[in-house]
C-alpha positions as CSV (number, residue, x, y, z in Angstrom):
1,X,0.0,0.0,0.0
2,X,2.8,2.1,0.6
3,X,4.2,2.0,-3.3
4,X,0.2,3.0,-3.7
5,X,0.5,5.7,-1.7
6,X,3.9,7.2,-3.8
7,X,2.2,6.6,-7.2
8,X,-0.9,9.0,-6.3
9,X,1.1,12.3,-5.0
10,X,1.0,13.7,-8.5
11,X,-2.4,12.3,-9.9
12,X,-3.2,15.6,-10.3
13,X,-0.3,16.7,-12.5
14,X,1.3,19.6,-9.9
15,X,4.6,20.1,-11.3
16,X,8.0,21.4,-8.9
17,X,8.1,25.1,-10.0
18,X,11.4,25.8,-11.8
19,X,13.7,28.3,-9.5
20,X,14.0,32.0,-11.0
21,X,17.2,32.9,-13.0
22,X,20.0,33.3,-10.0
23,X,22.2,35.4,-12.4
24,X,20.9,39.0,-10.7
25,X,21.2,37.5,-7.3
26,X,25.1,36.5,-8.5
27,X,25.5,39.7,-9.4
28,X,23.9,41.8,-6.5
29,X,26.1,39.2,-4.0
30,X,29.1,39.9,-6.1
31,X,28.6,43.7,-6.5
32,X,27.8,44.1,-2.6
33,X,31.3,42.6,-2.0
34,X,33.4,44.1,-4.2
35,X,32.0,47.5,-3.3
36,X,33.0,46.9,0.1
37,X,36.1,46.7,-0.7
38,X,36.3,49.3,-2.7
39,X,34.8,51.7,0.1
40,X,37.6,50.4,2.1
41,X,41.0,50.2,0.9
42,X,42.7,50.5,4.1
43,X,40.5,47.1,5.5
44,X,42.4,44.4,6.4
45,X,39.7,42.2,7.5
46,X,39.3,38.9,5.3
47,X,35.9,38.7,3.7
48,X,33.5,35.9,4.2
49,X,30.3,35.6,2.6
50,X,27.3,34.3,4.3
51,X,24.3,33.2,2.8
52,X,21.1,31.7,4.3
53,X,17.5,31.6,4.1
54,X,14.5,29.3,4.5
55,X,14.3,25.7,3.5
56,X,13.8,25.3,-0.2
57,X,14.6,29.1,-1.1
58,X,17.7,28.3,-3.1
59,X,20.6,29.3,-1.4
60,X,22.5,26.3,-2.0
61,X,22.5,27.2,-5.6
62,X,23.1,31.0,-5.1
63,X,26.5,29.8,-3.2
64,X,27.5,27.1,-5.9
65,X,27.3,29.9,-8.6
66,X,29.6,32.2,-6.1
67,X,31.9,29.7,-5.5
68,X,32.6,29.2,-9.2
69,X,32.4,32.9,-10.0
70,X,35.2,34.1,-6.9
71,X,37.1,30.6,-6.7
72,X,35.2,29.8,-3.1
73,X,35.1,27.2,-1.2
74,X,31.8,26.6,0.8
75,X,31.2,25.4,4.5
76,X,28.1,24.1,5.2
77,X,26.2,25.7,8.0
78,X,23.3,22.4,8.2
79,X,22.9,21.0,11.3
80,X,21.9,17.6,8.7
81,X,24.4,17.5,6.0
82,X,26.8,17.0,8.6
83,X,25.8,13.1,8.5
84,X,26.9,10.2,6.4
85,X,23.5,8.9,4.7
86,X,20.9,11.7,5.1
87,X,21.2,13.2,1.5
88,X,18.1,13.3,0.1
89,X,16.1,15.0,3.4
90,X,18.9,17.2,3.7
91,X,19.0,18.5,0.2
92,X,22.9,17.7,0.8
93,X,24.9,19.0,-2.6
94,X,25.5,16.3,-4.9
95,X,28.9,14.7,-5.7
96,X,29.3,16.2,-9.1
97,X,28.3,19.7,-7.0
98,X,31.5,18.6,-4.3
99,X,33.9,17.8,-7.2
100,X,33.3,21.1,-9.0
101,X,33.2,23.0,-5.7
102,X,35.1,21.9,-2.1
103,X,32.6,21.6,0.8
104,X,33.8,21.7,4.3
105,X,31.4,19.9,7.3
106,X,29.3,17.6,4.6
107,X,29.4,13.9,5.4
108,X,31.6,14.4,8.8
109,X,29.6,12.2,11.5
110,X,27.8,8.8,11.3
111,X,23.8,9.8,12.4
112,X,24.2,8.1,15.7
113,X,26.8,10.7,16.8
114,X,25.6,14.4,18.6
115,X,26.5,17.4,16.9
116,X,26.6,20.9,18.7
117,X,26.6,24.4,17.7
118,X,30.0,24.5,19.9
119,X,31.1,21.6,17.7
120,X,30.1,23.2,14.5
121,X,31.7,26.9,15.0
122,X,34.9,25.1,16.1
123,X,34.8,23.6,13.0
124,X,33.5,26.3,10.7
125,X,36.3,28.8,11.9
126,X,39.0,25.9,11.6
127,X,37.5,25.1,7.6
128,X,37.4,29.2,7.0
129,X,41.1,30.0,8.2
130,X,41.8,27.1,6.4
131,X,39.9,28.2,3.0
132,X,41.3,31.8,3.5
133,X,45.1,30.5,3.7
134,X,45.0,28.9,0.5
135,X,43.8,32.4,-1.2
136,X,40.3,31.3,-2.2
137,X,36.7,33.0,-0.5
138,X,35.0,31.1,2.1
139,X,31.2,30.5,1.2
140,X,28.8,30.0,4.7
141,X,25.9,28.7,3.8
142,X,22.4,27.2,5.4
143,X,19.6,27.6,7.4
144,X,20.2,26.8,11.0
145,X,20.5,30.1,12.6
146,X,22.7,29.0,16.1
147,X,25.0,28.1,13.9
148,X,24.9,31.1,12.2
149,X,25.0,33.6,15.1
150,X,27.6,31.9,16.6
151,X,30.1,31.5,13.9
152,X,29.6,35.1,13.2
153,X,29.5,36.6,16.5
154,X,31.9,34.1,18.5
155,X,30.3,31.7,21.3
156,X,30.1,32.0,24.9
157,X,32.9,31.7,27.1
158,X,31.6,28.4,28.6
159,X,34.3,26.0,30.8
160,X,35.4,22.9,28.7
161,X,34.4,19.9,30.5
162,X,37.3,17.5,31.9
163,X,37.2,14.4,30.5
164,X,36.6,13.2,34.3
165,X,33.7,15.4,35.0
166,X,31.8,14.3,31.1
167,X,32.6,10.9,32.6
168,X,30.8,11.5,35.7
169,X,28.2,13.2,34.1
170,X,27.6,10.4,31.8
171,X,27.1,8.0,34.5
172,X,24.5,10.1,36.3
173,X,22.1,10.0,33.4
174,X,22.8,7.1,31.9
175,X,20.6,4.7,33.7
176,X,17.9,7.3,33.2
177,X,18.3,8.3,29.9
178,X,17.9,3.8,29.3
179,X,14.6,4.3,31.3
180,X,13.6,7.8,29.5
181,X,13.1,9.2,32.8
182,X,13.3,12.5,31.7
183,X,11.6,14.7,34.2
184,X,14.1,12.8,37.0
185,X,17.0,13.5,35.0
186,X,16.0,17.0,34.4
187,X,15.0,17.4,38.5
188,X,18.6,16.4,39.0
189,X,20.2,19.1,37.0
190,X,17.7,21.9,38.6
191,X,18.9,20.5,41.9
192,X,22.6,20.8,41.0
193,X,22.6,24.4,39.8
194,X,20.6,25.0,36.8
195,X,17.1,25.7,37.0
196,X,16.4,26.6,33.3
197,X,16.6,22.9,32.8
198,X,13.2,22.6,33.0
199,X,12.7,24.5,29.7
200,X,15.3,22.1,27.5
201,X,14.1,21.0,25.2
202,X,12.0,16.8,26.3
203,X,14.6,14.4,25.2
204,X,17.3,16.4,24.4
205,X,19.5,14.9,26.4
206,X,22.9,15.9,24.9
207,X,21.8,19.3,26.2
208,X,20.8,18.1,29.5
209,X,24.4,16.3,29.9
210,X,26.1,19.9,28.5
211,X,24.2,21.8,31.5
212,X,25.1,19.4,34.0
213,X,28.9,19.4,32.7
214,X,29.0,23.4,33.2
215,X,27.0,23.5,36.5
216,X,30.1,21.0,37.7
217,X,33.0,22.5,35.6
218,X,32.4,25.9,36.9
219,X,29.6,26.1,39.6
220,X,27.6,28.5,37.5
221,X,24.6,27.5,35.2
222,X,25.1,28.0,31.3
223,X,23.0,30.6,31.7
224,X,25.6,32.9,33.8
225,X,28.1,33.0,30.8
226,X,27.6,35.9,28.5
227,X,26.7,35.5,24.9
228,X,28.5,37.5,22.2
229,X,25.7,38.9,19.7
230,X,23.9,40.0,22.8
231,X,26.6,42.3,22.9
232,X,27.2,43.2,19.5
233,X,23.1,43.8,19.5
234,X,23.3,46.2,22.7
235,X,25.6,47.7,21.1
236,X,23.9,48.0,17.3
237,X,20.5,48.0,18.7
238,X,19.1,51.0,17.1
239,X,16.4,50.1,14.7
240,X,12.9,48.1,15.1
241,X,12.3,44.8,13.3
242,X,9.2,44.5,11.4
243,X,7.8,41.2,12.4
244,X,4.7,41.5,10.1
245,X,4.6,38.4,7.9
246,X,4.3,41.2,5.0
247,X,8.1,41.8,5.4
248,X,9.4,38.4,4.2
249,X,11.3,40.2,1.5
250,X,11.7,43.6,2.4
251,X,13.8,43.6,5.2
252,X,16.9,44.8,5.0
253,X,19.8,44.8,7.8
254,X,21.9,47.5,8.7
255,X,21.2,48.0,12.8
256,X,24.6,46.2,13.9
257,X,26.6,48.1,11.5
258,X,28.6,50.0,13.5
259,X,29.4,47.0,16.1
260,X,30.1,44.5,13.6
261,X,33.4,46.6,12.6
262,X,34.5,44.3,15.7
263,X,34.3,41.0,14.3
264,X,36.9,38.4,13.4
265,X,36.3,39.0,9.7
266,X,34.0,40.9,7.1
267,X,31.0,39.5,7.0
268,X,29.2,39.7,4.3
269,X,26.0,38.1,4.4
270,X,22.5,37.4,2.5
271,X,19.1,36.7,3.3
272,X,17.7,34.7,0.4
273,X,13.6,34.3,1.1
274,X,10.2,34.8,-1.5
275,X,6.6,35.7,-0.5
276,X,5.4,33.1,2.0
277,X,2.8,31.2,0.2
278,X,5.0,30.8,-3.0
279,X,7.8,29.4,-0.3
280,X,5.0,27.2,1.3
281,X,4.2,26.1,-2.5
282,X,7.4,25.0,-3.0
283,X,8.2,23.5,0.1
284,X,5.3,21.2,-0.1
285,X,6.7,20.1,-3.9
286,X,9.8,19.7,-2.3
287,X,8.5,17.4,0.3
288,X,6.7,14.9,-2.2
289,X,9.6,14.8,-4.8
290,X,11.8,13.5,-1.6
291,X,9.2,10.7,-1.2
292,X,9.7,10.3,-5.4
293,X,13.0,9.9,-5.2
294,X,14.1,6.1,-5.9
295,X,16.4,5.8,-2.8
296,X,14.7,9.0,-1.4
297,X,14.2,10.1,2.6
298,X,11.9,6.9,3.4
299,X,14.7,4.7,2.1
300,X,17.2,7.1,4.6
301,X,14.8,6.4,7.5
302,X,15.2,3.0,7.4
303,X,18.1,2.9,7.1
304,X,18.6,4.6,10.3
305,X,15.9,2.8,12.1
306,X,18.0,-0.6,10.7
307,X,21.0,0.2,12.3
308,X,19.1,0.8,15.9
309,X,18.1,4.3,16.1
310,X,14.7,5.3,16.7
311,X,13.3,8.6,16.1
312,X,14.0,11.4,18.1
313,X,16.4,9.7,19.9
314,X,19.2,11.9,19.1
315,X,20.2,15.1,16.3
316,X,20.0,13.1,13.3
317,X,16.8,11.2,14.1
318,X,15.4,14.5,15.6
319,X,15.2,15.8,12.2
320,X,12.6,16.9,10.3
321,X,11.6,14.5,8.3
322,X,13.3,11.6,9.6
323,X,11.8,12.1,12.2
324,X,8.4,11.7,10.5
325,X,9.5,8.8,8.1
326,X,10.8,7.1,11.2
327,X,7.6,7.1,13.1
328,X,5.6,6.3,9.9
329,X,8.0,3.2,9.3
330,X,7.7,2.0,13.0
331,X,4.2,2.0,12.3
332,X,3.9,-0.1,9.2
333,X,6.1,-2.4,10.9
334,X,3.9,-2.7,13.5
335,X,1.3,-3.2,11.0
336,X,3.7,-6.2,9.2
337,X,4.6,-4.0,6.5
338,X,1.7,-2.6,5.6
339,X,0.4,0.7,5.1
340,X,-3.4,2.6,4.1
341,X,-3.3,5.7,1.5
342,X,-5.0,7.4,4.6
343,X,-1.9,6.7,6.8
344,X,0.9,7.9,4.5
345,X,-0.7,10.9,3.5
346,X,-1.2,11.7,6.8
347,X,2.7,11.2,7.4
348,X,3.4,13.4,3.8
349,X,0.9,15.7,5.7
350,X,2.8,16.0,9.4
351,X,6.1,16.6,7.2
352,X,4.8,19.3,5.1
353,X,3.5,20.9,8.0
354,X,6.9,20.9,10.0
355,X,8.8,21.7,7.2
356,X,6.4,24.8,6.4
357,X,6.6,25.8,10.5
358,X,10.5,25.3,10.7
359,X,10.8,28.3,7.7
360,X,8.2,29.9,9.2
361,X,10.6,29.7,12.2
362,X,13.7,30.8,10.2
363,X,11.9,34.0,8.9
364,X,11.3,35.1,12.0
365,X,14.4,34.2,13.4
366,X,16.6,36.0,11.0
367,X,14.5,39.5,11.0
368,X,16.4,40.1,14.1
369,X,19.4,39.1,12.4
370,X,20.6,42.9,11.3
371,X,23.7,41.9,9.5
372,X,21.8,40.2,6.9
373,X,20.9,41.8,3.3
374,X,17.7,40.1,2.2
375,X,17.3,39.3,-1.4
376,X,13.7,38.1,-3.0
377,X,14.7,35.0,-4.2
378,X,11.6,35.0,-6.2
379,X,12.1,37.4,-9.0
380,X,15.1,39.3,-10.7
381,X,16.6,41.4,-8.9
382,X,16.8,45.4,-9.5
383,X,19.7,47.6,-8.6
């Protein structure tokens, strides 16, 4: 019933809508930079281009074209791509795209592995002084906007853990973690120093064990270290967001101007994004051509469930659509392989739906993101 299920998405002949041309949006990324420079001549500060935007707004194309067009390199900023197998829900770049073009943090972890925006910007700065030292432009690009901030603006000055203490901490929620006692486990961290603990995240017990670590490597909570851009936005804080869903491609960022002249590098950074119900369009395309695919994200998910993960039992499996896939697998196994139309549309339903609310989430998350330019990935642009 399943195969029935994949045969019916495009009964009614809906067709993936073609991207626009991304030749203006080369040249407007290109032209930004260079003029930069040109304003200038005395900067010292090596350049790094950021781009980002919603799922399914293009950006990974806008970045391949600037790679070849300034002999870049790009670093992926996807809290997904970072794992061996999960191409096809990831929308990870193709081989032929990672011949033409290096990519840096692509394929670097086996799913059951954690991955932590302390991880990634130790990595992403290691991959950009790396790219910059061998005279070519590092490229930034993706959606997750943790990553983001942090790369850009530096991350908190948090304790490392000893390998004794993350040891220690490991064996305190171990046994619970086996028993997904969560509310225990999280009790025990309030008890030993951090009482935002109760709003992690359910399950999310990589962050549960992190909070534990600095509440015994330094006495304080995670909460007591300061954060970076909350500086920089104290600092640069001198123009109101427009939160109105009308602004998805309007906004422009220029309010942390003045206190990003104190960053490690020159940032210079896009916003790719289109009117919402054209990105909600194609983001439900997007979700049925991965079902489509001949080895596409259901394939993924059992993969992962076949190697003993289950979903939302750790970052990979937390994602979305794995997630999904995962659950609607479990079920069919449940049901000895067997599946209803009813049931797998409702899955294709519940992934469309978080894929939808996690750009809804990044739109609103990167209004308050001042550094960015946004660009309407939707039509030509004009300047």
């Amino acid at each position: 019933m399943i195969n029935g299920g994949l045969c019916s998405l495009r009964t009614c002949g809906s067709r993936l809508p073609c991207f626009p041309d991304t030749q203006p949006l080369l040249r407007a990324a290109t032209a930004s930079s260079v003029s930069g420079a040109n304003k200038k001549k005395k900067e010292t500060k090596e350049k790094v281009i950021v781009i980002s935007g919603p799922t399914g707004s293009g950006k990974s194309r806008l970045a391949m074209e600037l790679a070849k067009r300034l002999n870049g390199e790009i670093v992926s900023a996807d809290s997904v791509q970072v794992y061996q197998g999960l191409d096809i829900g990831s929308a990870k770049p193709s081989l032929n795209d990672r011949k033409e073009v290096p990519h840096h943090l692509v394929d670097i972890l086996h799913p059951s592995e954690d991955y932590s925006v302390g991880q990634f910007f130790e990595d992403a700065r290691q991959a950009t002084r790396c790219i910059l030292d061998n005279g070519r432009v590092p490229i930034v690009v993706g959606g997750t906007g943790l990553y983001l901030r942090w790369f850009i603006y530096g991350k908190p000055d948090v304790p490392k853990a000893s390998p004794e203490t993350t040891s220690e901490v490991y064996s305190e929620l171990a046994e619970l973690q086996r028993n997904e006692d969560w509310d225990t486990a999280v009790q025990l961290v309030v008890k030993a120093g951090d009482p935002k603990a109760q709003f992690i995240t359910p399950n999310d017990w990589y962050r549960l064990r992190r909070s534990l670590e600095i509440v015994k490597s330094s006495g304080s909570p995670p909460s007591a270290f300061r954060v970076p851009y909350d500086s920089y936005r104290e600092q640069g804080d001198s123009s109101s967001v427009d939160n109105s869903e009308s602004s998805d491609v309007n906004a422009i960022g220029d309010g942390m101007k003045e206190s990003s002249s104190n960053l490690d590098y020159e940032f210079v950074c896009f916003f790719l994004s289109s009117q919402r119900l054209d990105l909600y369009r194609l983001i439900d395309y997007r979700c049925e051509d991965m079902l489509l695919e001949r080895d596409g994200i259901l394939s993924e998910a059992q993969w992962l469930l076949n190697i003993g993960l289950l979903p939302n039992s750790n970052s990979a499996t937390k994602a979305i659509g794995y997630r999904q896939a995962m659950e609607y697998l479990l079920k069919c196994r449940q049901q000895g392989g067997q599946s209803s139309v009813r049931e797998f549309f409702s899955f294709l339903s519940e992934f469309q739906k978080a894929s939808r609310n996690f750009a809804k989430r990044q739109l609103t998350w990167f209004r308050n993101e001042d550094i960015y330019h946004w660009l309407d990935a939707s039509k030509p642009l004009v300047y």
